[in-house]
C-alpha positions, 0 to 999 in steps of 0.5 A: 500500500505504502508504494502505491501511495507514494507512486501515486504522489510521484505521479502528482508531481510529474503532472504537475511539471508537465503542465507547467511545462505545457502552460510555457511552451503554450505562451512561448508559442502565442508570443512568438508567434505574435512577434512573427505576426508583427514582422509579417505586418511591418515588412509586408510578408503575408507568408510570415505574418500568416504563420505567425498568426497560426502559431499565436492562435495555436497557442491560445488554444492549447493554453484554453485547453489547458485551462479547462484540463486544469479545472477538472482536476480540482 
């Protein structure tokens, strides 16, 4: 029982590294991407300031899906 306990609490833990690590790489995304964005914007390339736009929008979505992950757990 006491192993189960404590893999259990590992596992907790690990979770928790993983999302926080998840939530950084999430707004590492949108801001770069929002940065590209811009680039694309200010030098008048529609291919970057597209990827860039699809970069910060992906990660605002996973940083939403995310939250919702998180709020079932508690």
């Amino acid at each position: 029982m006491g192993t189960t306990g404590a893999l259990g609490a590992t596992m907790m833990v690990a979770e928790a590294i993983m999302s926080g690590m998840d939530k950084a790489r999430n707004k590492f995304d949108e801001l770069t991407g929002k940065a590209k964005q811009k680039y694309g914007e200010a030098t008048g390339n529609a291919s970057v300031e597209a990827r860039g736009r699809r970069r910060r929008v992906g990660g605002n979505l996973r940083q939403a899906g995310q939250k919702i992950k998180d709020a079932f757990k508690r």
